[in-house]
Structures are given as C-alpha cells and as structure tokens.
N, C-alpha and C positions, 0 to 999 in steps of 0.2 A: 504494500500500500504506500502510493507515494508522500509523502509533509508538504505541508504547504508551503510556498515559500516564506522566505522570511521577511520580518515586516520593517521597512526604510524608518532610520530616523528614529530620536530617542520617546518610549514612553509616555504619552502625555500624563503630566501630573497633576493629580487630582487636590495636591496641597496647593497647589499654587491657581488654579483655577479659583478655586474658596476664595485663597488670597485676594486676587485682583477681582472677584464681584463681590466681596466686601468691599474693600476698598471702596468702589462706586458707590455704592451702597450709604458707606460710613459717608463720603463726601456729598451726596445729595441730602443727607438728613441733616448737613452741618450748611443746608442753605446753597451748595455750588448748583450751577447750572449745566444741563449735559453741555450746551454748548460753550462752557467755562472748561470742560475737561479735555484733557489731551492725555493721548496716551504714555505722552513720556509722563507727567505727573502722577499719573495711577500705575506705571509701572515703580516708579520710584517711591509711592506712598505704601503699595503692598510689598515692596522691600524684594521686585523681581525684576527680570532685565528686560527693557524694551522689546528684543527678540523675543523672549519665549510669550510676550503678550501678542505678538503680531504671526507667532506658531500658528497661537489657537485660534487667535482672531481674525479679519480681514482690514478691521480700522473698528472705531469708536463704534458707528452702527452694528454692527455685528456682535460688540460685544454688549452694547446696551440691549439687545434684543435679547441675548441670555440671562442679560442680568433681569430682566421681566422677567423672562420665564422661571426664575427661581421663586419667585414671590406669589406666583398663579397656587392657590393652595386648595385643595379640594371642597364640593359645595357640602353645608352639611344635610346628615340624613333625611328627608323628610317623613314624617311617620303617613300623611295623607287622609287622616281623617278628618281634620280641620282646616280649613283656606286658612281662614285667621292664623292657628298655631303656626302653618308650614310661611304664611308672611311675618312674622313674631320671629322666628327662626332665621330666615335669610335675614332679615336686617340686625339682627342680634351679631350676624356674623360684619356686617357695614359698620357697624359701632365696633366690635372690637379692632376692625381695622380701622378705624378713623382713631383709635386711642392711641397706638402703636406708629410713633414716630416716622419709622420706616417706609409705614404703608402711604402714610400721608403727604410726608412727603415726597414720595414719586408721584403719588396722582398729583399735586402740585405741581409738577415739574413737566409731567407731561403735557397737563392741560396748557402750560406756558411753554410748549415746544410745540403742540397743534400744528401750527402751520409752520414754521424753520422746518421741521423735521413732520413731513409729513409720514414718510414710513414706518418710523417710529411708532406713531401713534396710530397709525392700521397693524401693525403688530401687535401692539400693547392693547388695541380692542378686540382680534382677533385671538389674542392669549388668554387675556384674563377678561375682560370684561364682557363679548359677547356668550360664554357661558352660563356668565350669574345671571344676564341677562333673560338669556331663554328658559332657564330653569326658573326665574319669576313669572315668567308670562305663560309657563305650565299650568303654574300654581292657580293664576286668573283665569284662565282658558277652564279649568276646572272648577271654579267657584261658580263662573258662567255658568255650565254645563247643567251643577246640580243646584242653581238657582239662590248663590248666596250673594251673586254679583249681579247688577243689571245686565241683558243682553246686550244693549243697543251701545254699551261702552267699547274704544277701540282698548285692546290691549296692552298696546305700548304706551299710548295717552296713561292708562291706568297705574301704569309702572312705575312713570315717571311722578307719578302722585304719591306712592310711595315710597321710591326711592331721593327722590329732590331733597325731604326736609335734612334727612343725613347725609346725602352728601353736601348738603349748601353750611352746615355745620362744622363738616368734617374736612371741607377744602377751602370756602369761604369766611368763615369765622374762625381763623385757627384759635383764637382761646375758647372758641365756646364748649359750653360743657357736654360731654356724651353721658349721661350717667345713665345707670341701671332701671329697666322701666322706660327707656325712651322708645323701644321700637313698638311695645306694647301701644305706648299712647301714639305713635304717629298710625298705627295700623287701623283702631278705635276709630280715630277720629277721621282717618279715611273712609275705611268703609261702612259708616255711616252715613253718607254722601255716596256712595256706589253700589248699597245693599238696594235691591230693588221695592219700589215703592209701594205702602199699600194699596 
C-alpha cells in the first residue's frame, strides 16, 4: 500500500493562530478600528512574526473573517412549547452578549466598517448573524401558525420588534444597563401588540 506523500512546509500552529485572533480581538475591545490594524502590529502584539501571520492568512480581511468566525457560538436549545419562552430565550442569549465586552465591541466595529469594508460585513452577516436571525423568525413563523401571533404581521418587521430594543442598548447606548429580566419584558410588551386581537 503506497503513503501519501508528504506534506510541504512547516505545521500550522494552533498556538499561534489563538495568539494573533486574540490579539485582534484584545485590540478591538480596547476601542482600535479594523481599519486602525495592520498586520505588522498584530503580528508584533501577539508576540509572532509577520511571516507566519501572512502563512495562514492572505492580509487583514482574511484574517478578520476568522476572527468572526471564532465568536459565531451556537443558538440555544429551544424547548418549542412556548413562542414566548423560545423568544425569552434567544434574546436572553442578545443580552448576555451585549454584557461581554468582546461581543460588543465587534458589533461596534463592524456596524462602523459597513460600508469601508463591505465584505467584511456580508461575512460577519452571513457567519453569525443570518443564523440567529432565521432561527427567530422560526420561532414567529410558528406563533403565527398556532395563532399566538397575528397572521397579517411580516416576519422580519416582527423581528426586528424584538430584536431592536437590545441591540439599540447593547450597540447604541454602551453604558446602558442589560440587567436580568430585560428580555422577559421586551418580549411582554411586544407581543402584546402582535398577539392577535379579540
């Protein structure tokens, strides 16, 4: 049986990948801008060489696109017996990331690269956010269905009804408070307004 051949070039290391998307990471939550970063600074802040960041990388987009992808974290469970519960639940997970420094500040950062860095931000919607996204408007599509939501409402409109007040909090007002109980009441006081009439 013949081996395979053997394979060009040293190892890619998994310590030093860590390294330099912390790095990024550490420097977007202390306020820099992607396009404040160069790669010689983040190879010199994670303490590696220029080379081995432009090995694994192709330049800054390539590597910002990974550094999304490490932050994309799975949706949680839904149990599916309540609209209410399973919307209480997704935005419970919007608050704990709007607490978490890290999280917040890249939505920041991206929503202020929007247009400089258009690709960027069709990655970073197509990574992380059109996910959470679809799996809310499951959750409506289904409230719809067994009559806890109005028909005549669009889905995405409704979304964005629950999803705005956290994120206007969690990007827009960076000191405002996210405390315990808020997704409760933002969900309450929506679908009162969406629960169908008597």
């Amino acid at each position: 049986m013949s081996q395979p051949p053997p394979t060009r070039g040293r190892p890619r290391s998994a310590a030093v990948d860590t390294a330099v998307i912390e790095t990024v990471l550490r420097l977007l939550e202390d306020g820099e801008s992607v396009g404040g970063l160069s790669i010689e600074r983040i190879a010199r802040e994670a303490g590696v060489g220029k080379a081995a960041v432009y090995r694994r990388w192709a330049g800054k987009e390539a590597l910002m696109i990974d550094v999304l992808r490490t932050l994309d974290e799975d949706q949680p469970e839904l149990v599916g017996e309540s609209v209410r519960d399973d919307l209480v639940a997704l935005l419970e997970v919007m608050r704990r990331r709007g607490l978490a420094k890290r999280h917040s500040a890249l939505l920041r950062t991206m929503i202020d690269q929007m247009k400089a860095q258009p690709r960027l931000w069709e990655e970073y919607h197509d990574t992380v956010v059109r996910g959470r996204r679809e799996a809310l408007c499951a959750v409506l599509r289904r409230g719809i269905a067994t009559g806890e939501i109005r028909g005549d409402l669009d889905p995405e409109l409704t979304a964005d009804l629950f999803t705005g007040p956290m994120l206007v909090r969690a990007v827009l007002h960076e000191r405002a408070d996210l405390p315990e109980g808020l997704p409760e009441q933002i969900v309450d006081a929506v679908l009162a307004g969406v629960r169908p009439r008597p």
